[in-house]
VMD Tcl script that builds the backbone (N, CA, C; Angstrom):
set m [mol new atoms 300]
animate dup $m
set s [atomselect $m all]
$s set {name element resname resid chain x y z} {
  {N N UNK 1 A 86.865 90.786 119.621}
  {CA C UNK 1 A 86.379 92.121 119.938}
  {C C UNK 1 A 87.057 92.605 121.221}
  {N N UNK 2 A 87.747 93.570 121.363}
  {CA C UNK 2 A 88.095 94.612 122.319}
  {C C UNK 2 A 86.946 94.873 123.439}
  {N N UNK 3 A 87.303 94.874 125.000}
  {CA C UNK 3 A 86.573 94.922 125.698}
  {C C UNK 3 A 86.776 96.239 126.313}
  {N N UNK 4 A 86.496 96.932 126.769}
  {CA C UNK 4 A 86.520 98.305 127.881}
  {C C UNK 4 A 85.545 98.379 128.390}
  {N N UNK 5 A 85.593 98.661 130.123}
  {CA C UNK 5 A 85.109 98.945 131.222}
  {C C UNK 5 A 84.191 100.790 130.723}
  {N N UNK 6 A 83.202 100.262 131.517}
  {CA C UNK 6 A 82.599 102.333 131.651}
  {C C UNK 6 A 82.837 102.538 132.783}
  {N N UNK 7 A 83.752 103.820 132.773}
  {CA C UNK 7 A 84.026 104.314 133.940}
  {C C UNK 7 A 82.508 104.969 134.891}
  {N N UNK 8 A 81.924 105.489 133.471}
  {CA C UNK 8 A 80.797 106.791 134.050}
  {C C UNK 8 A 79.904 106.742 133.245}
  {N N UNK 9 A 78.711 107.019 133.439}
  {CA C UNK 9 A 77.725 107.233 132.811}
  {C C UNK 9 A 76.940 108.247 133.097}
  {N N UNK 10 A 76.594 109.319 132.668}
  {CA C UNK 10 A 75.591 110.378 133.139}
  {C C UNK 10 A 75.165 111.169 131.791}
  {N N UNK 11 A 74.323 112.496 132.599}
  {CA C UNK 11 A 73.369 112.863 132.222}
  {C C UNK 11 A 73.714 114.577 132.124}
  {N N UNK 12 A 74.503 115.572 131.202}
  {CA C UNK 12 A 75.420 116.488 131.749}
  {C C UNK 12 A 74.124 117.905 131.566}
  {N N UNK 13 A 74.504 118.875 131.425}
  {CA C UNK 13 A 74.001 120.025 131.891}
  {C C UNK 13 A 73.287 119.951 130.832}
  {N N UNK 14 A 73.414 119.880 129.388}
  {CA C UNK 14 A 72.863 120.452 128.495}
  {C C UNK 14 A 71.901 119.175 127.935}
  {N N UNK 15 A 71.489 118.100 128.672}
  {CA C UNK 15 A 70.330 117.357 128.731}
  {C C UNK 15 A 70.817 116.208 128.159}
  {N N UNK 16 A 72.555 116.011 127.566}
  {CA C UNK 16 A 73.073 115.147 126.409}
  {C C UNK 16 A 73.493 113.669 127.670}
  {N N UNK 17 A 73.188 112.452 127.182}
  {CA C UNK 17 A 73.713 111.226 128.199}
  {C C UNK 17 A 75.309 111.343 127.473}
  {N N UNK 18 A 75.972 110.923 128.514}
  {CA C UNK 18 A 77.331 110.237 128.574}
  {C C UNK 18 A 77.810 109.291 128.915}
  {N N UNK 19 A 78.679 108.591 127.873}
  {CA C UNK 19 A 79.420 107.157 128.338}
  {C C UNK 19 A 80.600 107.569 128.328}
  {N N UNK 20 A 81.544 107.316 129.787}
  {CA C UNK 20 A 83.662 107.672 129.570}
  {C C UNK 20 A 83.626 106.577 129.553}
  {N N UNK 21 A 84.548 105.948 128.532}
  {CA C UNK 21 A 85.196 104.497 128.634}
  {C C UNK 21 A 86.287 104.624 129.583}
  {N N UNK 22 A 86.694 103.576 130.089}
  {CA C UNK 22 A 88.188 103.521 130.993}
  {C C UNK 22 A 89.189 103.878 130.385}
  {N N UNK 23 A 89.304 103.078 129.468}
  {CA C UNK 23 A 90.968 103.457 128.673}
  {C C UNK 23 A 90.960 103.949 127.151}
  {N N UNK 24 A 89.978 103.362 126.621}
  {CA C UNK 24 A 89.487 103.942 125.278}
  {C C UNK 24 A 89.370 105.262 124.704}
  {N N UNK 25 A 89.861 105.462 123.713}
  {CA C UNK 25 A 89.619 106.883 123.436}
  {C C UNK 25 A 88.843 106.827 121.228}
  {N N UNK 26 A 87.809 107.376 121.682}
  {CA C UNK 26 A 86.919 107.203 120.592}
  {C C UNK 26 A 87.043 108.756 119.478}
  {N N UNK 27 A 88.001 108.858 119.263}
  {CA C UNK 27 A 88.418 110.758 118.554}
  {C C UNK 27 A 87.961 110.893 117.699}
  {N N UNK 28 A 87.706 110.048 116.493}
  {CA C UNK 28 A 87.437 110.239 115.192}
  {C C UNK 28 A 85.906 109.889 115.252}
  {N N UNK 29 A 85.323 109.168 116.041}
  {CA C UNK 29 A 83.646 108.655 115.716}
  {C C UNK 29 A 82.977 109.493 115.247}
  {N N UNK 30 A 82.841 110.834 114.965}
  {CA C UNK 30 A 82.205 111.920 114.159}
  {C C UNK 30 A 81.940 111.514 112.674}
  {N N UNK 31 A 82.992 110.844 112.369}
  {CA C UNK 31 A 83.359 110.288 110.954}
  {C C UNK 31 A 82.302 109.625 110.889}
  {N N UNK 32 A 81.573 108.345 112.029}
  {CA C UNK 32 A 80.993 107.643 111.321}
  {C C UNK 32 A 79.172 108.388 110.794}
  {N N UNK 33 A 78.819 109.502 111.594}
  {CA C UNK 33 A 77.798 109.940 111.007}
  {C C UNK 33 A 76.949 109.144 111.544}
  {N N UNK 34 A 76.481 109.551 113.367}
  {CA C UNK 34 A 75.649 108.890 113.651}
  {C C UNK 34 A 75.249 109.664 114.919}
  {N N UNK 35 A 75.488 110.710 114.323}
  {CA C UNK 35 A 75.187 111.439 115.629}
  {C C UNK 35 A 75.897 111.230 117.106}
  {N N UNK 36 A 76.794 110.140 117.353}
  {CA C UNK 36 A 77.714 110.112 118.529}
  {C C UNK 36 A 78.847 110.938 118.414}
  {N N UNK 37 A 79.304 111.356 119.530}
  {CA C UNK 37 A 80.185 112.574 119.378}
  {C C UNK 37 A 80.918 111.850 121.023}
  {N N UNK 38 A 82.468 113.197 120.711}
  {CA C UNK 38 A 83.625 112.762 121.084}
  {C C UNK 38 A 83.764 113.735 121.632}
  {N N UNK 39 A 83.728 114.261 123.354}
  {CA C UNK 39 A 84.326 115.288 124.507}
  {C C UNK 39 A 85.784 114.511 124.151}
  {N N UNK 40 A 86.934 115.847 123.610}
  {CA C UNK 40 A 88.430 115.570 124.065}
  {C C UNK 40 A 88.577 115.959 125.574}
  {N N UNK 41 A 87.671 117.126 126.101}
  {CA C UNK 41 A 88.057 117.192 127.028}
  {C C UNK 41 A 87.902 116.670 128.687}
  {N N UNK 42 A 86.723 115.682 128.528}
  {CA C UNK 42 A 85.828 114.904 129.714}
  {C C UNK 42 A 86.236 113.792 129.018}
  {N N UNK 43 A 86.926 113.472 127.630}
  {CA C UNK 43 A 87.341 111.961 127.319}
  {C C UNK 43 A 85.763 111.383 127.401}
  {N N UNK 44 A 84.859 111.632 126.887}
  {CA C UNK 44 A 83.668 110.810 126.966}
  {C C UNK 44 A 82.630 110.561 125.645}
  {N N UNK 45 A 82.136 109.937 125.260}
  {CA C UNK 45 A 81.226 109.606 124.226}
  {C C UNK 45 A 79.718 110.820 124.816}
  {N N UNK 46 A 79.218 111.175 123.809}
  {CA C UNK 46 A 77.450 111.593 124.072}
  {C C UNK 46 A 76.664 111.713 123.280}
  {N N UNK 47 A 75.747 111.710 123.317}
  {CA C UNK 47 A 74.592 111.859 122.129}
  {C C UNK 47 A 73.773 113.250 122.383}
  {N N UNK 48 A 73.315 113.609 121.154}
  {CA C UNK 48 A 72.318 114.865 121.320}
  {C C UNK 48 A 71.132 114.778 122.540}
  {N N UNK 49 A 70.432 115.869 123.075}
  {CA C UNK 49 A 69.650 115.549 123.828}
  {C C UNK 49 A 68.862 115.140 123.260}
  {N N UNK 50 A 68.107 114.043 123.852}
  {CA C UNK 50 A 67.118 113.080 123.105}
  {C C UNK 50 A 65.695 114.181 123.102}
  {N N UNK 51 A 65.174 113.893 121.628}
  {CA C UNK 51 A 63.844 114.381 121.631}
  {C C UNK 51 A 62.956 113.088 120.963}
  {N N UNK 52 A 63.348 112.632 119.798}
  {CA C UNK 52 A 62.195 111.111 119.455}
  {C C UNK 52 A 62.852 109.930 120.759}
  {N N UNK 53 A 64.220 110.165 121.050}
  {CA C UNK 53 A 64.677 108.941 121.471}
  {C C UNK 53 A 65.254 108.887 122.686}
  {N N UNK 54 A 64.424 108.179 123.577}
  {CA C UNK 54 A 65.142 108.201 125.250}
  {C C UNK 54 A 66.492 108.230 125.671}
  {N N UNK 55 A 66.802 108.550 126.789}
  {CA C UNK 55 A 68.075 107.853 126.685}
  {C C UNK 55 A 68.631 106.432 127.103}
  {N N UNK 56 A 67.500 105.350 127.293}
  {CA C UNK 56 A 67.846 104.491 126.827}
  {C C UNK 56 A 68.459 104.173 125.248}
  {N N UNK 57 A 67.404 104.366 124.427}
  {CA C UNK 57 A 67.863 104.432 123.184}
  {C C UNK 57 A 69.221 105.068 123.112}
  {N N UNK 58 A 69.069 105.984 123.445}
  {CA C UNK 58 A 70.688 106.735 123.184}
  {C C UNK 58 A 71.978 105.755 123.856}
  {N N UNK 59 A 71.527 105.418 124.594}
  {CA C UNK 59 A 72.602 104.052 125.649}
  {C C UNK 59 A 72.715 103.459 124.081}
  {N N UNK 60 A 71.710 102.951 124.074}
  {CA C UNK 60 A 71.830 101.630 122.895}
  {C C UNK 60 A 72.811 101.773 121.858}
  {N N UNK 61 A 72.802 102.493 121.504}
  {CA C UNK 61 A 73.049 103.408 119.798}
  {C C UNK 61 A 74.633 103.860 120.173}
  {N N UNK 62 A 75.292 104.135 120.871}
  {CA C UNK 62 A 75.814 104.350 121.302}
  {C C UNK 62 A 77.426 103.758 121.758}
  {N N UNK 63 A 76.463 102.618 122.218}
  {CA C UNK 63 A 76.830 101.370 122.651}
  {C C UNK 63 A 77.608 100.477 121.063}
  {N N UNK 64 A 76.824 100.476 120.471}
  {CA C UNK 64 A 76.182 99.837 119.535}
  {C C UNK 64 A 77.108 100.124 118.403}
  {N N UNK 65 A 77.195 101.567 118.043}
  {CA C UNK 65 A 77.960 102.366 117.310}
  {C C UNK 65 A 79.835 101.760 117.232}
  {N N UNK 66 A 79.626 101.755 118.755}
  {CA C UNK 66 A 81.252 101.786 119.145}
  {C C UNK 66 A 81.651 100.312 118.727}
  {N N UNK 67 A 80.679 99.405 119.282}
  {CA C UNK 67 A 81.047 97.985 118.577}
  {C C UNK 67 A 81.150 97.611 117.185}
  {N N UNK 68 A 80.171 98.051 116.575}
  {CA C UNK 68 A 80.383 97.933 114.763}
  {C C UNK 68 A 81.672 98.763 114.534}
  {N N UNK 69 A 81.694 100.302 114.881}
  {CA C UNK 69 A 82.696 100.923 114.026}
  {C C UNK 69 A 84.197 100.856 115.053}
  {N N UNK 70 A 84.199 100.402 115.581}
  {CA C UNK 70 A 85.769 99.959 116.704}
  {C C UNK 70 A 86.122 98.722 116.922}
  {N N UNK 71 A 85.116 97.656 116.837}
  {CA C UNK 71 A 84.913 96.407 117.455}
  {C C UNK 71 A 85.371 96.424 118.739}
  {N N UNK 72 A 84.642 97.450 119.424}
  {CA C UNK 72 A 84.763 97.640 120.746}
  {C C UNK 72 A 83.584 97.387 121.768}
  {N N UNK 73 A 84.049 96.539 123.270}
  {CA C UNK 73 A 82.373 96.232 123.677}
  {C C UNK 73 A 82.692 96.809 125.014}
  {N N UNK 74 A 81.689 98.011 124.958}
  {CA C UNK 74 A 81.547 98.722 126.315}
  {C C UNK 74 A 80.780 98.274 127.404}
  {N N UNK 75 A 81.325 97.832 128.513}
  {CA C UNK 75 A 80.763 97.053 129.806}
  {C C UNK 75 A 80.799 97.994 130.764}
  {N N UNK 76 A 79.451 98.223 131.390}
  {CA C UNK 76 A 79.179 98.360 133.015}
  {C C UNK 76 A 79.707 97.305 133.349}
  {N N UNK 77 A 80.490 98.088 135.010}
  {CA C UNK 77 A 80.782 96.816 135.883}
  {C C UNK 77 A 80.633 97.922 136.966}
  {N N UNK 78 A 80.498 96.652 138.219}
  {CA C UNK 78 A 80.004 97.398 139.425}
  {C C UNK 78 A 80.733 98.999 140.018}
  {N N UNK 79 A 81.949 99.164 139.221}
  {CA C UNK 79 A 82.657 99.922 139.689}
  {C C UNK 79 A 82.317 101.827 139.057}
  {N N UNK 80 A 81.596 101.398 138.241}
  {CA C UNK 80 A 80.963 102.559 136.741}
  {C C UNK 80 A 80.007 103.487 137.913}
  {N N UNK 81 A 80.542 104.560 137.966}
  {CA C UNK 81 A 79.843 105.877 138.339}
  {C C UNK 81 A 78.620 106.219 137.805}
  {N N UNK 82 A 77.643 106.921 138.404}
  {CA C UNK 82 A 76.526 107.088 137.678}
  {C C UNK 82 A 76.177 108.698 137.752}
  {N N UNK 83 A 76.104 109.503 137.083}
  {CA C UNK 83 A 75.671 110.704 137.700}
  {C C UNK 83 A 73.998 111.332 136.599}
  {N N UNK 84 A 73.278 111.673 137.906}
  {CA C UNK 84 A 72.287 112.112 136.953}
  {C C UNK 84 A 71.380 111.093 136.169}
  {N N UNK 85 A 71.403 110.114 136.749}
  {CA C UNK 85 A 70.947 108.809 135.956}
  {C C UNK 85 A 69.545 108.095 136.839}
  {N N UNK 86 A 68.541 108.521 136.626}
  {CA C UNK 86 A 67.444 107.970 137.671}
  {C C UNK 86 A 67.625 106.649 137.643}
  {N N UNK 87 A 67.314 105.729 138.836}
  {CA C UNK 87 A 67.254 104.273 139.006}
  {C C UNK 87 A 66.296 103.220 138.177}
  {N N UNK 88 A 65.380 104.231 137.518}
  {CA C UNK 88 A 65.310 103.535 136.155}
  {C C UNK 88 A 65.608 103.098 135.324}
  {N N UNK 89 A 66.345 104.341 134.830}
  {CA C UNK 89 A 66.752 104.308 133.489}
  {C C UNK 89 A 68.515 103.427 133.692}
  {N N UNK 90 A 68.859 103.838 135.271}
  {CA C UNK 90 A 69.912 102.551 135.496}
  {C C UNK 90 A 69.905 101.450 135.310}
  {N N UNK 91 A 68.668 100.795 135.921}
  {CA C UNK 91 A 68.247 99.593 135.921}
  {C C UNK 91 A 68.230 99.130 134.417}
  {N N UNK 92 A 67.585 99.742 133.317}
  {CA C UNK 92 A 67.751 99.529 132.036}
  {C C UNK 92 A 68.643 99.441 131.262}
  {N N UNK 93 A 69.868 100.410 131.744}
  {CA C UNK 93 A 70.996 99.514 131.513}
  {C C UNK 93 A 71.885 98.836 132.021}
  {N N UNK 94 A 71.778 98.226 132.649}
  {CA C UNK 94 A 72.279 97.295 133.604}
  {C C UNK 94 A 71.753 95.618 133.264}
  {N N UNK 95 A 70.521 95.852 132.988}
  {CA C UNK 95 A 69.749 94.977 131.987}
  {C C UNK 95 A 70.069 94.740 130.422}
  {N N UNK 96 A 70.422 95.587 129.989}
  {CA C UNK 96 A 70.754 95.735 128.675}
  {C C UNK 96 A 72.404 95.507 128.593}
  {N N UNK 97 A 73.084 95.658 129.433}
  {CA C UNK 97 A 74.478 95.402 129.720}
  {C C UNK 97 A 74.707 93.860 129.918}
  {N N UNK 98 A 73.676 93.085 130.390}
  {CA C UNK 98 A 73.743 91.893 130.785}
  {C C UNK 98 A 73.578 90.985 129.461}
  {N N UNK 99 A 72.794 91.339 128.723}
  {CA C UNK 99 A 72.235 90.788 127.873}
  {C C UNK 99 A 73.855 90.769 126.799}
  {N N UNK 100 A 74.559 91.443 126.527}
  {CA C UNK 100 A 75.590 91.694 125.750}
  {C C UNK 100 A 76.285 90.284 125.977}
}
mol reanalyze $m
mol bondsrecalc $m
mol representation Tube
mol addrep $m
């Protein structure tokens, strides 16, 4: 399995979370029909704004998505930006990052 760093993680205007991978570029994931979607122009993964599903969940799924349909494994490392991300919901993934 393919490894890539997260550059960033946040939380953008229109309520949607974001993952930028470092070097990865995810263009086609629309295809897989899972509701993850592809900024060409911020280069970043996001999900709809969550209404049944936190954005933990949305981390997850996300996450999750990219490994089944890329065999790609997206890692926090200390260097991953955070914007918009309460120290909660950090902490949760940071926890959930570990566990991988």
């Amino acid at each position: 399995m393919d490894i890539d760093h997260i550059e960033a993680i946040g939380i953008n205007e229109q309520g949607q979370l974001y993952v930028k991978p470092c070097k990865k570029q995810f263009t086609l994931i629309w295809r897989s029909a899972t509701q993850v979607h592809w900024n060409d122009t911020g280069s970043y993964l996001y999900s709809p704004k969550p209404t049944e599903w936190s954005y933990m969940d949305w981390y997850k799924h996300i996450v999750t998505v990219i490994a089944d349909e890329y065999n790609c494994k997206l890692l926090v490392v200390n260097d991953t930006l955070w914007y918009s991300v309460d120290n909660e919901l950090k902490g949760q993934i940071i926890n959930f990052n570990s566990e991988l």
